[in-house]
C-alpha positions in Angstrom: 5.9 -70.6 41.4 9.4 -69.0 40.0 9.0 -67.0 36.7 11.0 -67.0 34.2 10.7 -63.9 32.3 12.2 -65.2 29.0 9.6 -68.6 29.4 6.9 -66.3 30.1 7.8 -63.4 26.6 8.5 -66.7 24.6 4.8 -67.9 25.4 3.1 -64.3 25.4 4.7 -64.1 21.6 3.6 -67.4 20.3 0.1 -66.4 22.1 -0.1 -63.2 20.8 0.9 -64.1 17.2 -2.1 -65.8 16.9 -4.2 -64.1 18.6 -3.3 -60.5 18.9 -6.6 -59.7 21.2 -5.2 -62.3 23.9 -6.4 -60.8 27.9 -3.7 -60.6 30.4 -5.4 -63.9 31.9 -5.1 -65.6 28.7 -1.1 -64.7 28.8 -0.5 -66.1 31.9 -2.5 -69.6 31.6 -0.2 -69.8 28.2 2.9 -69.2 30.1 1.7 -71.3 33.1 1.5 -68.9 35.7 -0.9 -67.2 37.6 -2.6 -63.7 36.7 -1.2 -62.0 39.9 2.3 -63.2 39.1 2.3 -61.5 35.4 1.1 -58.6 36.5 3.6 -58.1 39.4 6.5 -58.4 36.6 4.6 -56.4 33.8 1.9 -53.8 35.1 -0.3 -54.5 32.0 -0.5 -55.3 28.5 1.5 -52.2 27.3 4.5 -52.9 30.0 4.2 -56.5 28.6 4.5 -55.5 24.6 7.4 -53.1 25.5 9.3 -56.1 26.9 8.0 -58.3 24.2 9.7 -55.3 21.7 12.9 -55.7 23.4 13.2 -59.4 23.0 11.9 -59.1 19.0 14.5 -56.3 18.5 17.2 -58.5 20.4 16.4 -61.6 18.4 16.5 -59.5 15.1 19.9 -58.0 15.8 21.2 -61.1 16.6 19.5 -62.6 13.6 21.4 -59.6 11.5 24.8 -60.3 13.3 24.6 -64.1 12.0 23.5 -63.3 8.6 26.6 -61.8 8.2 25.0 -59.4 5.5 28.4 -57.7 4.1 29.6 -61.1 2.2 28.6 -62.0 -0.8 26.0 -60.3 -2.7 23.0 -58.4 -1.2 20.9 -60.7 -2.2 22.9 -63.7 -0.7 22.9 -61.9 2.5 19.3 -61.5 2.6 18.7 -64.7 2.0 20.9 -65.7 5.2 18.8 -63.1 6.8 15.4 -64.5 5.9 16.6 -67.7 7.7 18.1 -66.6 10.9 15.3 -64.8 11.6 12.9 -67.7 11.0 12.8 -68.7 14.2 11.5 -65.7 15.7 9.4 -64.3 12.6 6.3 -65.1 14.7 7.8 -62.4 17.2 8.9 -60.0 14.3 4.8 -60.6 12.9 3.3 -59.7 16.0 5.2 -56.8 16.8 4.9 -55.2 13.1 1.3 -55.2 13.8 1.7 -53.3 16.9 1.0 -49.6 16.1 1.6 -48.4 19.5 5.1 -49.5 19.0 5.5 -46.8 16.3 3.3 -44.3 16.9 4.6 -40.6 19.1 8.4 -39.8 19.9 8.8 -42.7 22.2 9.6 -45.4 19.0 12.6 -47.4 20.0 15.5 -46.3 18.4 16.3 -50.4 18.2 13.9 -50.3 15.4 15.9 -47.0 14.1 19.0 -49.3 14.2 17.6 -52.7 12.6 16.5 -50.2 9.7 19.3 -48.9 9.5 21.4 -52.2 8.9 19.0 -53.6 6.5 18.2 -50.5 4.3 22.4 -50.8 4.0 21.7 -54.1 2.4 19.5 -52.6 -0.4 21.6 -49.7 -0.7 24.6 -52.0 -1.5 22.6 -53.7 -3.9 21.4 -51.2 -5.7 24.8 -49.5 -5.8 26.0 -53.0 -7.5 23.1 -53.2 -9.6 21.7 -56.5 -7.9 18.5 -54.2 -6.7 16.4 -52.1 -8.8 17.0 -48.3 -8.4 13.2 -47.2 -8.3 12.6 -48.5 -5.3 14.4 -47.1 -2.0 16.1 -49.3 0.2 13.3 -48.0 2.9 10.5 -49.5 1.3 12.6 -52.2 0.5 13.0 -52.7 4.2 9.3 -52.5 5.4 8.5 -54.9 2.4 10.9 -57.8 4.1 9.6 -56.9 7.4 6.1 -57.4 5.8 6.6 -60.4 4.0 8.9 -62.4 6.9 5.4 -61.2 9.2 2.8 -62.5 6.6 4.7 -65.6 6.0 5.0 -66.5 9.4 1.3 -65.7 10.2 0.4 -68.4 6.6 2.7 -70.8 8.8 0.7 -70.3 11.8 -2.5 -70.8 10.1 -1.7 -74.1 8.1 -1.5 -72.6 5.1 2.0 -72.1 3.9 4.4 -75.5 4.9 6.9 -74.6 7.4 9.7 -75.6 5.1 8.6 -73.1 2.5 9.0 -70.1 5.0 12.2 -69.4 3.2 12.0 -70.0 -0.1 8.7 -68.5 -0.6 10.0 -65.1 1.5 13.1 -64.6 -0.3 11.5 -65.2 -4.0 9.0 -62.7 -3.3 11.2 -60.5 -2.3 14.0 -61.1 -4.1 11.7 -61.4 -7.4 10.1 -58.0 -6.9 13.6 -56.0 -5.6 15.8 -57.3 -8.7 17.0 -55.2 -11.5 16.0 -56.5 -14.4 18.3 -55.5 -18.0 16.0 -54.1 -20.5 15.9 -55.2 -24.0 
């Protein structure tokens, strides 16, 4: 049987988002291939997650490209953001789970760039006083990255409605970043 690698990531993410202890064997029954076959492409489960890091950071960056995040407020932009990586955020859930991907020298510098992009978005929003000041566009960052991740795994469970994935990301985001006016 022909593999398609991008069948076979697609179906490794959606298994391993649920189930983040998933065997080699229980990869390649969920992609419908054989055991022999996945492991001729990727060597093991680390060789596997390295692809599956590739796609995420791929889908994200493509995700940032179409939120065109530079018009309109911060805020607006993350919004867009929040919903054009939706369709991935399973991905994005697994893979911010994934110590090895962060741990040693070897991070991607993929990751280095998606940060990079994003924290621009809370720094522009801070600078315009859309985001509070006290909290830096870092943490900012790893708290979207967070919530897109926990939302997506309350989707996966039955417990949040798909059609709230938005709205319920952005709002707690949004609600906690915002500069509020003293009285």
């Amino acid at each position: 049987m022909a593999m398609d690698r991008e069948h076979v990531l697609r179906a490794a993410a959606a298994l391993l988002a649920r189930k983040s202890t998933a065997t080699m064997d229980e990869v390649a029954r969920a992609a419908g291939i054989g055991r022999a076959t996945l492991h001729r492409h990727f060597a093991g489960r680390d060789a596997l997650v390295r692809a599956l890091e590739q796609l995420g950071i791929q889908e994200f960056e493509a995700a940032l490209d179409r939120a065109r995040l530079e018009e309109g407020g911060a805020g607006d932009g993350l919004r867009r953001l929040i919903a054009e990586a939706e369709p991935s955020a399973h991905l994005l859930a697994f893979l911010y789970s994934e110590n090895q991907l962060f741990e040693g020298d070897q991070v991607n510098e993929g990751w280095a760039r998606l940060d990079a992009r994003v924290c621009d978005v809370f720094r522009r929003g801070q600078a315009q006083g859309e985001f509070r000041i006290d909290l830096t566009p870092a943490w900012l960052t790893e708290a979207l990255y967070a919530l897109i991740g926990s939302c997506a795994w309350a989707v996966m469970d039955g417990r949040v409605a798909q059609k709230d994935f938005q709205y319920m990301t952005a709002e707690l985001l949004l609600g906690g970043a915002q500069r509020r006016v003293e009285k």
